[in-house]
C-alpha positions as CSV (number, residue, x, y, z in Angstrom):
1,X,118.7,-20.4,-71.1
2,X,119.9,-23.7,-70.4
3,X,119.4,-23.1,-66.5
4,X,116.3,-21.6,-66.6
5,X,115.7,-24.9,-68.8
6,X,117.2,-27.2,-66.2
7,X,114.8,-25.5,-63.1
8,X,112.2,-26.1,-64.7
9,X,112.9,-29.7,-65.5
10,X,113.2,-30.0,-61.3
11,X,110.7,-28.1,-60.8
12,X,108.5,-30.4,-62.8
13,X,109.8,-33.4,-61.4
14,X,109.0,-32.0,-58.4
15,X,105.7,-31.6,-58.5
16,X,105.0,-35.3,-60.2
17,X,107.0,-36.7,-57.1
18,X,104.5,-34.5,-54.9
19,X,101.6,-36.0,-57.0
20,X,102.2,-39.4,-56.3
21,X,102.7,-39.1,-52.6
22,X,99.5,-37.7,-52.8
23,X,98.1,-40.2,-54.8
24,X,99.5,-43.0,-52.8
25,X,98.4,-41.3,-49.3
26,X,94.6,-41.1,-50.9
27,X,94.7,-45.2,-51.5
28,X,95.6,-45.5,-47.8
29,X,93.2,-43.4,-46.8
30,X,90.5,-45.3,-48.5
31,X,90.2,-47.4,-46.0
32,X,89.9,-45.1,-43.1
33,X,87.2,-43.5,-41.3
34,X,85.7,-40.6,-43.4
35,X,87.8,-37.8,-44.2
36,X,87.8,-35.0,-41.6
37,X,88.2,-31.6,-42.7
38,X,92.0,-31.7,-42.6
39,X,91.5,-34.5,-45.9
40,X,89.6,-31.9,-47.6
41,X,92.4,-29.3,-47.3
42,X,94.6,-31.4,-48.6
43,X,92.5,-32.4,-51.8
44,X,92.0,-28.8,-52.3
45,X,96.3,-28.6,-52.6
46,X,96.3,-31.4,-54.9
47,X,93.6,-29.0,-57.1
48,X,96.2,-26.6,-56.9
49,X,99.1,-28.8,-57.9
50,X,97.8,-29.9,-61.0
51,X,96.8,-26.4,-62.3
52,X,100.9,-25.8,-61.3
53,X,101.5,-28.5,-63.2
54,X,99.5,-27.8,-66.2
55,X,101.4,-24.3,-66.3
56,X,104.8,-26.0,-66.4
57,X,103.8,-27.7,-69.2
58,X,102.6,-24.6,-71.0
59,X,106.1,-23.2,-70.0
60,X,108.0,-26.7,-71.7
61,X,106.0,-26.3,-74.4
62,X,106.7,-22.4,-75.3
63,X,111.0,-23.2,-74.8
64,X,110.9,-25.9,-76.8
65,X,109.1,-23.9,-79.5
66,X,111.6,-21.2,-79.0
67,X,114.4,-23.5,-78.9
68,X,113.5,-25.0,-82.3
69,X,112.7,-21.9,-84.0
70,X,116.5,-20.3,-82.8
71,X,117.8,-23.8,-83.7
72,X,116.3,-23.7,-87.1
73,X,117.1,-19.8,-87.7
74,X,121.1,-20.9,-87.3
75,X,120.7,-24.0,-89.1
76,X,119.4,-21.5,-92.2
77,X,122.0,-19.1,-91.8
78,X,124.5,-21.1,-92.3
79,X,123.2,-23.0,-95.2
80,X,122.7,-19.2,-96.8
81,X,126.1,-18.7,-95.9
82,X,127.7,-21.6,-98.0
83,X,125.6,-20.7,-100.3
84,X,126.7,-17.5,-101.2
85,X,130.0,-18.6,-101.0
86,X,129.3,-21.3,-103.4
87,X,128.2,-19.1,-105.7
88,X,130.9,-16.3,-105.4
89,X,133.5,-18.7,-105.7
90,X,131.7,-20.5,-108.9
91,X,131.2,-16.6,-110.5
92,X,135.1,-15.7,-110.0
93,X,136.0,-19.2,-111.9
94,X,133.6,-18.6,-114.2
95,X,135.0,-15.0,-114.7
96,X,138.6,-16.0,-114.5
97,X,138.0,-18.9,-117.5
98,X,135.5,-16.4,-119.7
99,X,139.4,-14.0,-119.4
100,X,141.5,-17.0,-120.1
101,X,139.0,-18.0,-123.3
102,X,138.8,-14.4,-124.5
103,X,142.1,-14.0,-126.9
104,X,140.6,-11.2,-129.3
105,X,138.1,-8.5,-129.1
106,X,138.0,-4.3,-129.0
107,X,138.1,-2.2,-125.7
108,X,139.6,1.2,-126.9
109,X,141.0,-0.6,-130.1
110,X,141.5,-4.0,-130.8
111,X,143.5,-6.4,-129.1
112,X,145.1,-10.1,-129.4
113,X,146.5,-11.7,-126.2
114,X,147.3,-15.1,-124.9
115,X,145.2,-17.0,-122.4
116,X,147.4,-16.6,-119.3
117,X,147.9,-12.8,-120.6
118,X,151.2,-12.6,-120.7
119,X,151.1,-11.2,-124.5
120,X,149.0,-9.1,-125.5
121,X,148.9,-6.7,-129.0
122,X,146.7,-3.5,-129.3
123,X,145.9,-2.1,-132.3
124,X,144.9,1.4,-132.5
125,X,144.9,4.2,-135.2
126,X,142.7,6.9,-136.9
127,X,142.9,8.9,-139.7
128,X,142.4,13.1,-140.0
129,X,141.1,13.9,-143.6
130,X,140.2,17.5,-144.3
131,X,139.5,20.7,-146.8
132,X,141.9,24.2,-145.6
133,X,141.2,27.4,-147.4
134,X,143.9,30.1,-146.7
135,X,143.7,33.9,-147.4
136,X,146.6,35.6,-146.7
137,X,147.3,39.8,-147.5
138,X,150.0,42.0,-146.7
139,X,149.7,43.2,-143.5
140,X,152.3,46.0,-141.4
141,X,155.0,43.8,-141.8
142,X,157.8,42.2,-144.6
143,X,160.2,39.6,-144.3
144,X,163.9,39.9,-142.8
145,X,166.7,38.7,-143.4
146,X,168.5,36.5,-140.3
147,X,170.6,39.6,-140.2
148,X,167.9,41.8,-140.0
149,X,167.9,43.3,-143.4
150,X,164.4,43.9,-145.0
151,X,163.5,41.6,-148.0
152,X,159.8,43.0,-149.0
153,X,156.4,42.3,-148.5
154,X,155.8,38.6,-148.5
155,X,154.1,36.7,-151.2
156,X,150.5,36.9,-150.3
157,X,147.4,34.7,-152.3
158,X,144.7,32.4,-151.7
159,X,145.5,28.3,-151.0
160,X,142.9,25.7,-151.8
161,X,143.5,22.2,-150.9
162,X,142.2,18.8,-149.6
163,X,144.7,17.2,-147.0
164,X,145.5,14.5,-145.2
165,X,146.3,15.3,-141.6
166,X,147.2,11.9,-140.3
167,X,147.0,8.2,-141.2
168,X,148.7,7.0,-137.6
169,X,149.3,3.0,-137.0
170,X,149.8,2.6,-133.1
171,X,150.6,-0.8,-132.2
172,X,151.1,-1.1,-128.2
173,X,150.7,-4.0,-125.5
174,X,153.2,-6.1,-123.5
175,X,155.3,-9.4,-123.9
176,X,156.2,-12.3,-120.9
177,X,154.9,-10.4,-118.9
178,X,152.7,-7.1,-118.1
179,X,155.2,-5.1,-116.9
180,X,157.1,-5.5,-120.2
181,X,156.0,-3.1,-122.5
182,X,155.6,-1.8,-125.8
183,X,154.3,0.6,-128.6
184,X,155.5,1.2,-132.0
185,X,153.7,3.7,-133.8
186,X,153.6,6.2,-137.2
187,X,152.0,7.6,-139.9
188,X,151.5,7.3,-143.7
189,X,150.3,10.9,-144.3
190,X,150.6,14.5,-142.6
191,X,152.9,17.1,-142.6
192,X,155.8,15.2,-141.7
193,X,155.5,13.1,-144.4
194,X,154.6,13.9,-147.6
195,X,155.8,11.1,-149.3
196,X,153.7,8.5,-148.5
197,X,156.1,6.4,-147.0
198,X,155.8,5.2,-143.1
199,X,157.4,7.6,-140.7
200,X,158.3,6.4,-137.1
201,X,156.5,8.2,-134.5
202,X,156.9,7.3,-130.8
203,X,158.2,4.1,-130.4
204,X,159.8,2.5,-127.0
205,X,160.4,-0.7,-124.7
206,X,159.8,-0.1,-121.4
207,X,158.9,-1.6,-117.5
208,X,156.7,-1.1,-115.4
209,X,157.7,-1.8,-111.7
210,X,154.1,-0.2,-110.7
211,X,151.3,1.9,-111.3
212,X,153.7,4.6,-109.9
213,X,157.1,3.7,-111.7
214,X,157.0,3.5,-115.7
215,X,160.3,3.3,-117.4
216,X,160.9,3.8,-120.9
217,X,163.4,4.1,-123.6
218,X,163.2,4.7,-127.3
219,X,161.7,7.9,-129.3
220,X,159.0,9.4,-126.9
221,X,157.1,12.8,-126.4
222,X,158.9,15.7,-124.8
223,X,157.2,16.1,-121.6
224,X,156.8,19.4,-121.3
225,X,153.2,21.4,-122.3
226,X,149.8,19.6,-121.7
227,X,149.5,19.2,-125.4
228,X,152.0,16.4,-125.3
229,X,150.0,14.6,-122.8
230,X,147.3,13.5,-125.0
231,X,146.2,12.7,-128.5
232,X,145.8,14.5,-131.0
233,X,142.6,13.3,-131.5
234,X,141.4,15.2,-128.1
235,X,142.5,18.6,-129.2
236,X,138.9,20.5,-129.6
237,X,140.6,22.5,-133.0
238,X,141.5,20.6,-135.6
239,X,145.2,21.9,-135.3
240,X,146.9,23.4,-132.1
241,X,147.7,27.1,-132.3
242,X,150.3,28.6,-134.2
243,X,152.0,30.7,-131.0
244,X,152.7,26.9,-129.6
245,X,155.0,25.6,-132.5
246,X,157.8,27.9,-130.5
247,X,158.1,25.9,-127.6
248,X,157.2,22.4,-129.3
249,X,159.5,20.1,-128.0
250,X,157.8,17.2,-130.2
251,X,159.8,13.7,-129.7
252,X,163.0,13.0,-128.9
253,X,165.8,9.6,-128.3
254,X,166.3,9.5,-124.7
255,X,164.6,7.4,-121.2
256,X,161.8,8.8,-119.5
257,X,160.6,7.8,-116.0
258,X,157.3,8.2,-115.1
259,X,154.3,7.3,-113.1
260,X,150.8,7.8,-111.9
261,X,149.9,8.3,-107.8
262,X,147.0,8.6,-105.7
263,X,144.8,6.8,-107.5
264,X,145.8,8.8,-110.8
265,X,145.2,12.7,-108.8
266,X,148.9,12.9,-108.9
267,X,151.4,12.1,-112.5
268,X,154.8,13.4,-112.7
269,X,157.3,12.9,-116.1
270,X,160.8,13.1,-116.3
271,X,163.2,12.7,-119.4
272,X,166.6,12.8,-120.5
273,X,166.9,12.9,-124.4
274,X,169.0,14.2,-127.4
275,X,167.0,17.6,-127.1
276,X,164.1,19.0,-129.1
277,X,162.5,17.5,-132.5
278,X,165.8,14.9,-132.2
279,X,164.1,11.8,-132.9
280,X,166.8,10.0,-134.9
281,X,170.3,9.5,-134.6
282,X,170.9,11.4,-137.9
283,X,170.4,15.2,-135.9
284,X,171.1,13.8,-132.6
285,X,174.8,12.6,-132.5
286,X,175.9,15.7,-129.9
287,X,176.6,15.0,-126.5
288,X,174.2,17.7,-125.1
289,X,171.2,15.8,-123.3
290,X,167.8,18.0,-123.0
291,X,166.1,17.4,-119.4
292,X,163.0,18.0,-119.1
293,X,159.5,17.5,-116.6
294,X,156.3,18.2,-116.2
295,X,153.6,17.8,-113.1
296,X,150.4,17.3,-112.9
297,X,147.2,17.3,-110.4
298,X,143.7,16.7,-110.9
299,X,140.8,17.2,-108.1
300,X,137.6,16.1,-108.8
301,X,138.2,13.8,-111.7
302,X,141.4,12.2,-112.5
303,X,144.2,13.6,-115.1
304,X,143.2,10.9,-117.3
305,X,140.3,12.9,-118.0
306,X,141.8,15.8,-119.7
307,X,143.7,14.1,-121.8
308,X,140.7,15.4,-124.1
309,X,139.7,18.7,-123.9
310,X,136.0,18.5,-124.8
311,X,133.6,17.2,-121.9
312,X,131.7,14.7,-122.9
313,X,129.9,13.6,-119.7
314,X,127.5,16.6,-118.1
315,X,128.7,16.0,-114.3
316,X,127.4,18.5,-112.1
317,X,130.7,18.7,-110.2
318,X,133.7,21.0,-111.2
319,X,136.3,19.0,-112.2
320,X,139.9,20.8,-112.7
321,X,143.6,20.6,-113.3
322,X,146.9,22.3,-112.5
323,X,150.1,21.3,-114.9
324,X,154.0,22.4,-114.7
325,X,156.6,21.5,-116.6
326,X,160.6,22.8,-117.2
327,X,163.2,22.0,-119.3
328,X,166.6,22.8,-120.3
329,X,169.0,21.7,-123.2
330,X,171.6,22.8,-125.3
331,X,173.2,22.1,-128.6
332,X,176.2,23.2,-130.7
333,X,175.1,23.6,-134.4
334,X,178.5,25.1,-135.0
335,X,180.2,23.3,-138.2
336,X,183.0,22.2,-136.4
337,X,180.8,20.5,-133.8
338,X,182.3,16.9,-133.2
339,X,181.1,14.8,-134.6
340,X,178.8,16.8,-137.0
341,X,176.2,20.1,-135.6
342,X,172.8,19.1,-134.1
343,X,170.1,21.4,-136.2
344,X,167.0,19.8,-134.3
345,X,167.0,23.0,-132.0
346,X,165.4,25.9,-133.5
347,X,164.5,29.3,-132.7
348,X,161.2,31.1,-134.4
349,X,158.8,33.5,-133.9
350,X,161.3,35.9,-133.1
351,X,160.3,39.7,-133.4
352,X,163.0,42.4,-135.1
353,X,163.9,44.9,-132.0
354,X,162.6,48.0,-134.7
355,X,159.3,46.2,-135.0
356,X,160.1,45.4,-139.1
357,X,158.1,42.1,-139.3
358,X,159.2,38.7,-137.7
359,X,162.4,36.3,-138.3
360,X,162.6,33.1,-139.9
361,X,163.9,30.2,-137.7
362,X,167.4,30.5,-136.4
363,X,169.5,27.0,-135.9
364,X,170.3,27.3,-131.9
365,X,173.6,27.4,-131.1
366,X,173.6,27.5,-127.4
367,X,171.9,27.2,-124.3
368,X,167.6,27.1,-124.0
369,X,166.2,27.2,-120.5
370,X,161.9,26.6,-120.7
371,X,158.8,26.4,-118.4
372,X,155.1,26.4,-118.7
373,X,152.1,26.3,-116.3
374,X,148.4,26.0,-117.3
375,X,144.9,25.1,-115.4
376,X,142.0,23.7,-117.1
377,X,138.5,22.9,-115.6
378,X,134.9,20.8,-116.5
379,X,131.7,21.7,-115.6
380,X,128.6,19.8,-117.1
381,X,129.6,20.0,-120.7
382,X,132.0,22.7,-120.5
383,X,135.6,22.5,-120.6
384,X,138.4,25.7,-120.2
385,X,142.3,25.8,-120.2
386,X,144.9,28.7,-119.7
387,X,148.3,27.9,-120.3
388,X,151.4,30.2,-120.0
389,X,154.8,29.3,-122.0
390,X,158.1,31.0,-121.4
391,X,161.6,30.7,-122.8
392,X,164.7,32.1,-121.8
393,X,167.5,31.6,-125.2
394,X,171.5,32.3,-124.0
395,X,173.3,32.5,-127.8
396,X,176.8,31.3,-127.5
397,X,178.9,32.5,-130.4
398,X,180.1,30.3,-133.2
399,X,183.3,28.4,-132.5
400,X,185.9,30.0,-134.9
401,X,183.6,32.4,-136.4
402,X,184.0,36.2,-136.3
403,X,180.3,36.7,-137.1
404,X,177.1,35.9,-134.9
405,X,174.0,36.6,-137.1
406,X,172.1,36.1,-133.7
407,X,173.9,38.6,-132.1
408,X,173.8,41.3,-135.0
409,X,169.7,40.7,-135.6
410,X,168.5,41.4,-132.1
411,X,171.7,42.9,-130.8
412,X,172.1,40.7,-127.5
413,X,173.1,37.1,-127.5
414,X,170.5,37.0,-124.4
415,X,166.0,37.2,-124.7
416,X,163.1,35.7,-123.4
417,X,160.2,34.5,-125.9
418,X,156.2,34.3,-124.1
419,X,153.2,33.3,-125.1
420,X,149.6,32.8,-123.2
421,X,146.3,31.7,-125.0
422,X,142.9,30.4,-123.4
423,X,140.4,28.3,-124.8
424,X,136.8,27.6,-124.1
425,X,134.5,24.9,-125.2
426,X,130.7,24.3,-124.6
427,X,128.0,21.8,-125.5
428,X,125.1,23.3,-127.0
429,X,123.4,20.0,-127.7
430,X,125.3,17.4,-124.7
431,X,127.9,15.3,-126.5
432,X,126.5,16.0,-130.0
433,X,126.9,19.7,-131.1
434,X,130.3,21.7,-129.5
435,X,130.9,26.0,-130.2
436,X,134.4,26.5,-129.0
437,X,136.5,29.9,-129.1
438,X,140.4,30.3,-128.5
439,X,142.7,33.4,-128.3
440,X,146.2,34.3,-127.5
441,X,149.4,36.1,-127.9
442,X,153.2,35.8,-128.8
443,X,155.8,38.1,-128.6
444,X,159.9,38.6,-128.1
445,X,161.7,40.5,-125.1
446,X,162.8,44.1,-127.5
447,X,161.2,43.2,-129.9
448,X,158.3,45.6,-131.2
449,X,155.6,42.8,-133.1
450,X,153.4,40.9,-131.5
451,X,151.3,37.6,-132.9
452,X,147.7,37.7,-131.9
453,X,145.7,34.5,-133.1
454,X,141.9,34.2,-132.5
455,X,140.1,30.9,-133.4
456,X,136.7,29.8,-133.8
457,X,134.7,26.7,-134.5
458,X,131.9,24.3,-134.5
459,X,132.3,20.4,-133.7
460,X,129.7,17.3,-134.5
461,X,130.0,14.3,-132.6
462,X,128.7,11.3,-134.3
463,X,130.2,8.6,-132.1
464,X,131.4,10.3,-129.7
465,X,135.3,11.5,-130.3
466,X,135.9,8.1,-132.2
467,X,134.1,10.2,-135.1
468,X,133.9,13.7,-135.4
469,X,133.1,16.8,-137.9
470,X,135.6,19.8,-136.8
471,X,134.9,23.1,-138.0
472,X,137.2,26.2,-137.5
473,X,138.1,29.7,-138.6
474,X,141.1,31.0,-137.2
475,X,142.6,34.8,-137.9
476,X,145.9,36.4,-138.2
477,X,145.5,40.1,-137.8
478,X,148.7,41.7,-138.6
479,X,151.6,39.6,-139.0
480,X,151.6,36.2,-138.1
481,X,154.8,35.4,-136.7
482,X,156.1,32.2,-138.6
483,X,154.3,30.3,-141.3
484,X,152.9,26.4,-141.1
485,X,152.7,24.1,-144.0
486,X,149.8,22.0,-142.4
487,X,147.7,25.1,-142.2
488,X,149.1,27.4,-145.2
489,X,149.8,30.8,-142.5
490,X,152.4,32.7,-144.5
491,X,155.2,34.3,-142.7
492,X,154.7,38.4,-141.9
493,X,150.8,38.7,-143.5
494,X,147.8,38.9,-142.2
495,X,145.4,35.1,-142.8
496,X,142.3,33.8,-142.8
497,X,142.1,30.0,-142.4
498,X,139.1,28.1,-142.8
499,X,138.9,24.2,-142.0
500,X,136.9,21.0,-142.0
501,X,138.0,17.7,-141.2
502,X,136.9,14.6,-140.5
503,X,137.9,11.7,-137.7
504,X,137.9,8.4,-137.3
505,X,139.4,6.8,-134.4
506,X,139.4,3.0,-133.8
């Protein structure tokens, strides 16, 4: 551009120097002789000259339009440019002093913090109030002895009560720092405490070195079974089933690593602890650790997500889940166990090998090897699990004892115990009205009873799953194969439990 500019600047110089010559050759010529033709050839080039030169100027004229308008055109860009900068810069202070200023509020329960955020206190909690009706009959089953000799029919009857599921305090966050953290929770009701008093539920110090690194110490969930993955607040039923109390590993003392990768597609869990249901010192003082992990990976939604079973949000996608876990622990319950027996460990839902009725809990004294897979999936306001469990029991006989009670009830010191259910929820009315259905099965390597449980039930969602009306019928047929104080099932009879309860989550 600029040479095109400069050749035309010549060029136009040119032709003013050509103008004058011929200017100053016309004066000369005034005083000759009159022109001959030759003169008027010439004039007729000077003609021609100034329509040349008129063009030129049309030509200046159009570049240095052009020139301006490019000129201005970058002049504006780069005033929009610091512009926008101005104003991203003056947004993200703005942002980063509306953080600093806000010290209190409620996202997913309330918290406290400091300005720079290096404390921060979240309070969370809700509280499970219900009615249960039980009707339990004699079934084809009585109660046994834990060496196998028959007691009778159980005591069978109608239970009417209100109850008070849970009343849970969970009080989480961090100190100095974000990667320092806490939670300290418990509950004033439920079936753990019937007292009233405040019992401890999980409650650890831990560090986080990154999204992919968590690690904690204190009493903490067993990882093992999806169910101990999530609140209790997600489960669709207002209780789990009965044929998962066997391979409940609850809480436990011990250090857990953990972490979530890939964006949260990808969480593993791995723990050593004092073994199952050992979360206090007082049944935990053997030195036999439990060690025990569980996988999981999500596609199409992270595993975040199903740490609630009920889908909320219709997405037109299929969103689903694959989970593992293992575990293995042992204990000695033996009364000469130094420095007292461990009793946390215990075996139910054990079938006689003559098909008689079903066991009450043995007190393991020995080695426990465990494993569980299950797959879940969501689909525009549906939601589906399966899940597997298996156990494998090795009894060791009592130190200094002549007797095993184990080994005279099933007449091996070695059996497996399985169990499958599925589950399937629905929206009828998206995220207001939810039907869901559940069924499975437990039963014991030789022995001859099985525990079939069927479930069935009808949710309202008020505010979401902060609050919640959960309906459910669930049926025993047969025998059920251990008995539950939170639900009244009655050992070896055949029940009927109705429930209604009500959430509230904050």
């Amino acid at each position: 551009m600029k040479r095109f500019r400069l050749a035309l600047y010549f060029r136009f110089a040119a032709t003013l120097l050509m103008i004058a010559w011929s200017a100053a050759a016309g004066a000369a010529q005034s005083t000759q002789p009159p022109p001959s033709p030759h003169s008027k050839a010439h004039a007729v080039s000077l003609q021609e000259l100034e329509r040349q030169i008129a063009a030129l100027q049309h030509e200046v004229q159009t570049l240095k339009a052009h020139e301006d308008s490019s000129w201005r055109s970058r002049q504006e860009q780069t005033q929009i440019k610091r512009i926008v900068q101005g104003v991203l810069k003056d947004s993200a202070r703005h942002e980063q002093a509306l953080q600093q200023q806000t010290t209190a509020g409620y996202d997913h329960g309330f918290f406290i913090r400091s300005p720079d955020n290096k404390f921060r206190l979240n309070i969370r909690g809700y509280i499970q109030a219900g009615y249960t009706f039980a009707y339990s009959s004699v079934g084809n089953a009585q109660n046994i002895s834990t060496t196998g000799q028959p007691l009778g029919p159980p005591t069978v009857g109608d239970a009417s009560r209100f109850t008070l599921r849970r009343a849970r305090l969970i009080f989480s966050g961090h100190a100095w720092s974000p990667r320092v953290v806490y939670e300290v929770s418990g509950d004033f009701a439920g079936s753990s405490n019937n007292n009233g008093y405040f019992n401890m539920k999980t409650t650890y110090a831990g560090y986080r070195f990154s999204q992919g690194a968590l690690l904690r110490a204190g009493t903490l969930r067993v990882p093992f079974t999806y169910l101990s993955d999530y609140p209790v607040t997600g489960d669709d039923f207002g209780s789990f089933p009965l044929l998962f109390t066997p391979f409940n590993a609850d809480r436990s003392l011990g250090l857990d690593l953990s972490g979530k990768l890939f964006s949260d597609h990808l969480t593993y869990d791995a723990q050593i602890n004092n073994g199952s249901k050992a979360s206090n010192v007082g049944n935990a003082i053997d030195n036999r650790f439990g060690y025990y992990m569980r996988v999981q990976w999500s596609h199409g939604g992270r595993v975040r997500r199903f740490q609630h079973e009920a889908a909320m949000h219709t997405r037109n996608h299929v969103a689903w889940m694959l989970g593992l876990g293992a575990g293995y622990e042992s204990q000695n319950s033996t009364a000469d166990a130094f420095p007292s027996p461990q009793t946390s460990l215990t075996m139910v839902g054990l079938s006689t090998p003559d098909g008689a009725g079903f066991y009450p809990s043995f007190p393991a004294n020995g080695s426990l090897y465990r494993a569980t897979a299950d797959a879940h999936i969501k689909f525009n306001g549906m939601d589906a699990s399966v899940t597997a469990f298996f156990q494998q029991y090795n009894d060791r006989p009592p130190a200094g004892s002549s007797t095993d009670d184990f080994a005279t009830a099933f007449g091996r010191q070695s059996l497996y115990e399985i169990a499958y259910y599925g589950e399937l929820g629905y929206f009828l009315v998206p995220r207001k009205w939810q039907m869901i259905g559940r069924a499975g099965e437990l039963f014991t390597q030789g022995g001859n009873k099985q525990m079939v449980e069927f479930g069935l039930g009808l949710n309202r969602y008020i505010y979401g799953r902060n609050v919640r009306v959960q309906t459910a019928v669930i049926y025993i047929p047969n025998a059920a194969a251990l008995s539950s104080s939170s639900t009244n099932v009655v050992l070896n009879a055949q029940n009927l439990i109705s429930q209604v309860q009500v959430q509230i989550r904050f």
